[in-house]
C-alpha positions in Angstrom: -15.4 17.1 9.8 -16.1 16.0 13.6 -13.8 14.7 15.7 -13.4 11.3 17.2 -10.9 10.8 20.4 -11.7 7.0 20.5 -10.8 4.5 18.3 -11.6 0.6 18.5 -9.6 -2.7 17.7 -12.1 -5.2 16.6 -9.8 -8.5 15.6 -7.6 -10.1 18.5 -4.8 -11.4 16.0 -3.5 -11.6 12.9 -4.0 -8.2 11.8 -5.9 -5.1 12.5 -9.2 -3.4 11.5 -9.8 -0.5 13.6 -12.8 1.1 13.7 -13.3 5.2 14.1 -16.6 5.9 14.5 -18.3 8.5 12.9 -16.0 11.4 11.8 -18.1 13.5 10.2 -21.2 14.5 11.2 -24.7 13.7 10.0 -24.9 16.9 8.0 -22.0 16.1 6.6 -22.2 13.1 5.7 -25.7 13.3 4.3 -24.7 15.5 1.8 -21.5 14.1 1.1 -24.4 10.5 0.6 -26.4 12.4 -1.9 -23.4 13.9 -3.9 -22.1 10.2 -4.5 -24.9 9.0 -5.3 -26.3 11.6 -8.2 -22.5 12.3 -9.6 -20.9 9.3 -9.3 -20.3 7.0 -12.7 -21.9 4.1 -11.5 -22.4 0.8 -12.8 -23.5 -2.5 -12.4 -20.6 -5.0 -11.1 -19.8 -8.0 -12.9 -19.3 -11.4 -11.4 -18.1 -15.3 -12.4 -20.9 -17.8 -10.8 -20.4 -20.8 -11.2 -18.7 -20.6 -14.9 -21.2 -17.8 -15.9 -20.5 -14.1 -16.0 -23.3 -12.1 -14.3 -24.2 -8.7 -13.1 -25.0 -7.6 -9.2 -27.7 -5.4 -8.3 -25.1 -3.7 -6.5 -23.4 -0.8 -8.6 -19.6 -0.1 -8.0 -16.9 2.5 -9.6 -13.5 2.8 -9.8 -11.3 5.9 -9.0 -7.9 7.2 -9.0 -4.6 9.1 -9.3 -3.7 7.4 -12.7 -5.7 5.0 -14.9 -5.3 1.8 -12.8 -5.8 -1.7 -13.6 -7.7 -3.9 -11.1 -8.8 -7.0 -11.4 -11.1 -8.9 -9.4 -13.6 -11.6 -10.3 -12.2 -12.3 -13.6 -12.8 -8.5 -14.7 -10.9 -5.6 -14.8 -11.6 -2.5 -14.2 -9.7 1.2 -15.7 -9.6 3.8 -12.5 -11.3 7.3 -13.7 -9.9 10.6 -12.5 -11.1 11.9 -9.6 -14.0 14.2 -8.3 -13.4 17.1 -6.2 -15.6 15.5 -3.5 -13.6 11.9 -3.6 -10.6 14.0 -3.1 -11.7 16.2 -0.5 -13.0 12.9 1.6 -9.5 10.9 1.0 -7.5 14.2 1.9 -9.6 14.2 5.3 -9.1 10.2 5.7 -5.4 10.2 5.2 -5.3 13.3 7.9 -7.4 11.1 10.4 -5.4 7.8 9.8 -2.2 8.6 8.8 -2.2 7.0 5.7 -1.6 8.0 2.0 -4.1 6.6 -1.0 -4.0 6.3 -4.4 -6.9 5.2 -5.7 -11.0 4.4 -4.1 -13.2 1.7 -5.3 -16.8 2.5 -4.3 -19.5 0.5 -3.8 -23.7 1.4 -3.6 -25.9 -1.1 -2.3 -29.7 0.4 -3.2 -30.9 -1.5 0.0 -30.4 -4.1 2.7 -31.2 -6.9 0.1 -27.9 -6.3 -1.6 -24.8 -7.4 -0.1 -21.3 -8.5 -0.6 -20.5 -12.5 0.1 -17.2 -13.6 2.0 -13.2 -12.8 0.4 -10.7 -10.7 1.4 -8.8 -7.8 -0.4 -5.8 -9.3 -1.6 -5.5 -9.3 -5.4 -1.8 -8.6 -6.4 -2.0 -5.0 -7.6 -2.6 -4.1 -4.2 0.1 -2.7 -1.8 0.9 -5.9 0.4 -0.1 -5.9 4.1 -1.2 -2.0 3.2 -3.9 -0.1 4.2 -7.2 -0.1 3.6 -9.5 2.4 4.7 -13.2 2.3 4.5 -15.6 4.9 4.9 -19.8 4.5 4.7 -22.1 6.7 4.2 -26.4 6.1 4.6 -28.0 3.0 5.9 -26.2 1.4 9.1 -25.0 -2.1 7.7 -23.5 -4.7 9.5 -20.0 -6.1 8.3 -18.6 -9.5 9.4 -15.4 -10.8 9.9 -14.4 -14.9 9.9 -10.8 -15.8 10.8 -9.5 -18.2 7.4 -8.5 -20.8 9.8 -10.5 -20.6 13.2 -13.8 -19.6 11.6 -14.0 -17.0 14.5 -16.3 -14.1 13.3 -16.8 -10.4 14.2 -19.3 -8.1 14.0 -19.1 -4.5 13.8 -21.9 -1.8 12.8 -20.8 0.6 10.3 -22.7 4.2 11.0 -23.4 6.6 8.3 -20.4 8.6 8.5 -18.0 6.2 9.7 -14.2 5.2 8.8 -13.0 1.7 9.2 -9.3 0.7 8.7 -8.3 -2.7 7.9 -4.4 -3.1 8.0 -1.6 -5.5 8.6 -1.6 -8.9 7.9 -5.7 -8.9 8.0 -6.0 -9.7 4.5 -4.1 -13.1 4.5 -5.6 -13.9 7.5 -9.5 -12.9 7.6 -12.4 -12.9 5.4 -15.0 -10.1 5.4 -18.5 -9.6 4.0 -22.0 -7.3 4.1 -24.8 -10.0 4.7 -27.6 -9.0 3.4 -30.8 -8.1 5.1 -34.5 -7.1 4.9 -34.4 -4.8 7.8 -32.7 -2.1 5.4 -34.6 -0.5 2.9 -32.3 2.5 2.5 -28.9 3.0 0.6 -25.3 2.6 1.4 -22.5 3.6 -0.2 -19.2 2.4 0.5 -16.1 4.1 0.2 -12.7 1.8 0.2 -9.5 3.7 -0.4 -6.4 1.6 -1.3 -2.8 1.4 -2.9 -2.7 0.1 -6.0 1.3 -1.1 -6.9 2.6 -0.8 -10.5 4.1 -3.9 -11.5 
């Protein structure tokens, strides 16, 4: 793992996403990007459109210390055990930031056509106002951020190799989204290591 002496505050209130860099290098993180994406259980996402239940392009799985429930667009998902390599990458995350996780929903978008449209993380099984760290690895994407009641928005550029951490209030206050693009035509996968809270 490299090392990164500066970090960067991207929102100016109402929470905090700060952004890392690149933390491990491109070695690194290319293999770690090749590992997730031949060993990982992948599969295509469900969504609720407009009354209808569909299925994304974009392939997501589910991960953690016990079998956790989470539930987000009207479907839930059961949390596998984890691989060595998920483990080894949190373990390194929550040396970096400071933070414990229990559990890593992942996200692979096959090219810049696939995105992710505006919410924020804050379904109830979630720890409140908890962590959330986010780690990418292949194509450079851009990720946005709009204020709920300002409309302000942010950009930042997440590199292959990068960690991102969203925490505070930043949830109940800001949306987030990948838009998609046709200037992309290789993968990203997204790494986003959370809390999950019995109830």
């Amino acid at each position: 793992m490299g090392s990164r002496e500066e970090t960067v505050e991207y929102l100016p209130q109402d929470g905090s996403s700060v952004y890392y860099g690149t933390i491990w290098s491109t070695e690194e993180a290319n293999g770690f990007l090749m590992e997730l994406l031949e060993n990982i259980a992948w599969k295509q996402d469900e969504a609720l459109m407009f009354g209808k239940r569909i299925l994304t392009k974009r392939k997501v799985a589910w991960y953690g210390d016990h079998p956790f429930e989470y539930t987000y667009s009207n479907t839930t998902k059961r949390a596998l055990p984890w691989t060595t390599l998920l483990q080894r990458i949190k373990q390194e995350v929550e040396l970096v930031t400071g933070e414990t996780f229990n559990s890593c929903l992942l996200n692979l978008y096959h090219d810049g056509s696939e995105g992710m449209a505006w919410h924020s993380d804050s379904e109830s099984e979630l720890k409140k106002y908890g962590a959330i760290a986010s780690v990418s690895f292949g194509a450079q994407r851009k990720f946005a951020f709009k204020h709920k009641a300002s409309k302000e928005k942010i950009d930042i550029q997440l590199e292959h190799g990068s960690l991102l951490v969203m925490s505070g209030t930043t949830q109940q206050h800001w949306l987030h989204r990948i838009p998609p693009t046709k200037k992309i035509h290789g993968p990203r996968v997204n790494l986003t290591f959370r809390t999950i809270v019995k109830r």
